[in-house]
MARKE-850921 format. One record per residue (C-alpha): y, z, x; residue in three letters. Coordinates in pm, whole numbers, plus 50000, padded with zeros to 5 digits. Example, Ala and Ser with C-alpha at 12.3 -4.5 7.8 and 13.67 -1.06 7.14 Angstrom:
2
495505078051230ALA498945071451367SER
This chain:
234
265059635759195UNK262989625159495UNK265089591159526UNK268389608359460UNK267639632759742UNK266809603059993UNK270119587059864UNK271839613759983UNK270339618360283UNK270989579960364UNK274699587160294UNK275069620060513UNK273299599860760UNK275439569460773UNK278559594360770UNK277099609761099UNK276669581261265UNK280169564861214UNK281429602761321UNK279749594861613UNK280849562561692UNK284189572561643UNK284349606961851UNK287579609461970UNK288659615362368UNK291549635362480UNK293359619662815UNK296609635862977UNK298619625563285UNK301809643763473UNK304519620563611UNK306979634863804UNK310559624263884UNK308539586963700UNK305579583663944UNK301719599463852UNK301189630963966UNK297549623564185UNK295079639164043UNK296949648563684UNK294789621063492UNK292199633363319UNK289539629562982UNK287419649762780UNK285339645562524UNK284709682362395UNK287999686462248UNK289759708162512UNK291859697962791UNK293419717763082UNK295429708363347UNK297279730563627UNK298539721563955UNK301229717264190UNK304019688164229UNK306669680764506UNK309149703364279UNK307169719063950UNK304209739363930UNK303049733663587UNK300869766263580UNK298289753063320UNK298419737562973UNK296139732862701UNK295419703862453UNK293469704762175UNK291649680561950UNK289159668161780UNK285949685061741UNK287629717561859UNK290219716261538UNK289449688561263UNK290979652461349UNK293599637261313UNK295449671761443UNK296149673761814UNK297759704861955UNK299429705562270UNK300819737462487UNK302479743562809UNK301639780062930UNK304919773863206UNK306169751063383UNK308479755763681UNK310959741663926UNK309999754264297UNK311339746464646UNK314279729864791UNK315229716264458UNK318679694764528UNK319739671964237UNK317939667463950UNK313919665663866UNK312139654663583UNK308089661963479UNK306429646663204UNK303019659963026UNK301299629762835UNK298579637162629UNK296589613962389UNK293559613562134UNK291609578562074UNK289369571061829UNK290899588361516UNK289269579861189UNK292539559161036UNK291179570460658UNK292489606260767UNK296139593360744UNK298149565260704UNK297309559560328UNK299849553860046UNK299849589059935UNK299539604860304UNK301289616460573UNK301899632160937UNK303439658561017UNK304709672261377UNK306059702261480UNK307999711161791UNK308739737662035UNK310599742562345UNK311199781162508UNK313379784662801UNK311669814162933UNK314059818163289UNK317179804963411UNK317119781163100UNK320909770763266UNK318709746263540UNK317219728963257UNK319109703363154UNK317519688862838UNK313469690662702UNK312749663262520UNK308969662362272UNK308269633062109UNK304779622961871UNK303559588661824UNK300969571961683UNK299129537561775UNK297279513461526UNK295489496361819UNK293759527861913UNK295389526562291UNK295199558862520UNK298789571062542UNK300259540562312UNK303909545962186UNK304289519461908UNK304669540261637UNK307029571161680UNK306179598261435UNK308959624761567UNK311269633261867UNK313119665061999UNK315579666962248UNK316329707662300UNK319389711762569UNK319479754162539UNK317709782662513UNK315919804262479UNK313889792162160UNK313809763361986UNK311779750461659UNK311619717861455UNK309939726761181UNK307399703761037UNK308769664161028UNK306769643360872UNK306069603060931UNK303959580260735UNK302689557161007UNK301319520760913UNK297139526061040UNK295699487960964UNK292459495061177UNK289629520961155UNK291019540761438UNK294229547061574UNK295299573861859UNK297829598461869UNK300339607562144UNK302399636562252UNK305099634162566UNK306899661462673UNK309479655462944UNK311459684263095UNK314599681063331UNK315519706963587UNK318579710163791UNK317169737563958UNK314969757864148UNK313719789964003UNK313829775663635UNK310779782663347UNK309759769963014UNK306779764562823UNK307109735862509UNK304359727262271UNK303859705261991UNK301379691861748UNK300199668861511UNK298129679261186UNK297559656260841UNK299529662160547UNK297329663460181UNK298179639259999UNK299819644759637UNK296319631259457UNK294619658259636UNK296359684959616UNK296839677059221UNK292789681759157UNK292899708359404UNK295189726659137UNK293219711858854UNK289739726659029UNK291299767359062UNK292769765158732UNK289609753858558UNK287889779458779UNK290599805158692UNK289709799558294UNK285979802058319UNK286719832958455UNK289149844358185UNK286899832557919UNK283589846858081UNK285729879558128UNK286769879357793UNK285259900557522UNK283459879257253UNK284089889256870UNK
């Protein structure tokens, strides 16, 4: 018993450590009309992200990413509270939230029998008429690169309002390495001043059939114990 129990402690121990050398970062950048917002680039380790501030024509008001250990990897949520075309808007403008996890455990998806999935939403919350187009798109990167595009999971492009879904859409990326990273962009297009929306996406594994099957298998056997222990014996 004695060696079984330091067998298993040896195991759960080895499985922390490799969590812990592969703790994943979130990192997000604006761009606006192309160029980096200064001061929009930034990284966190907890699993929570903000960013607000103020460009030449958008105030992007705050929004929030979320990841790893906040919600289990490889999901990565990403929201936009509002975003907003202000001042002497003339033409058209275009602001783009990037936001990527690194260091995703590549056993989590990727497999022969798994999957990704990504959902998608865009809300054109005022004058949705000076927004041209919203456009969300989710990608995954085998070389585990901060906001790498190699691999695109799903893309959106919403042109009207006032709410829009995707649904889930699911990908089955090719994840060679341990790790990989995950990327959302979501790139807005205003023609206007005065003009809100908020968009969000995310990113969550999909079970894979093998699972799910012994899943069923394990609350069926556990539904006839019950039935049998509830069952009057003759």
């Amino acid at each position: 018993m004695r060696k079984l129990l330091l067998a298993a402690a040896a195991i759960f121990a080895a499985a922390l450590t490799s969590q812990a050398q592969a703790a994943p970062d979130l990192s997000a950048r604006i761009f606006e009309d192309g160029s980096l917002v200064p001061g929009s680039m930034t990284t966190s380790s907890t699993g929570t992200l903000f960013i607000s501030g103020v460009g030449n024509n958008f105030t992007f008001l705050s929004a929030l990413s979320l990841g790893f250990p906040q919600i289990a990897q490889p999901a990565l949520d990403v929201q936009t509270t509002s975003v907003s075309s202000i001042g002497n808007f003339s033409g058209s403008h275009t602001l783009t939230f990037e936001v990527t996890q690194t260091g995703l455990d590549s056993a989590s998806a990727g497999t022969p029998l798994a999957a990704l999935a990504s959902s998608f939403t865009a809300n054109f919350l005022i004058n949705g008429s000076a927004i041209s187009s919203v456009t969300i798109a989710s990608y995954v990167d085998a070389a585990n690169t901060a906001f790498g595009t190699s691999q695109l999971l799903a893309s959106n492009t919403y042109t009207s309002g006032p709410t829009n879904a995707s649904g889930a859409m699911l990908a089955n990326p090719t994840l060679n390495g341990p790790l990989f990273s995950e990327t959302v962009v979501i790139t807005a297009t205003f023609t206007g001043a005065g003009a809100s929306l908020n968009a969000s996406a995310q990113i969550v594994a999909v079970p894979e059939p093998a699972s799910l099957a012994l899943f069923g298998m394990g609350l069926l056997g556990m539904g006839l114990v019950r039935r049998r222990a509830a069952t009057p014996q003759a």
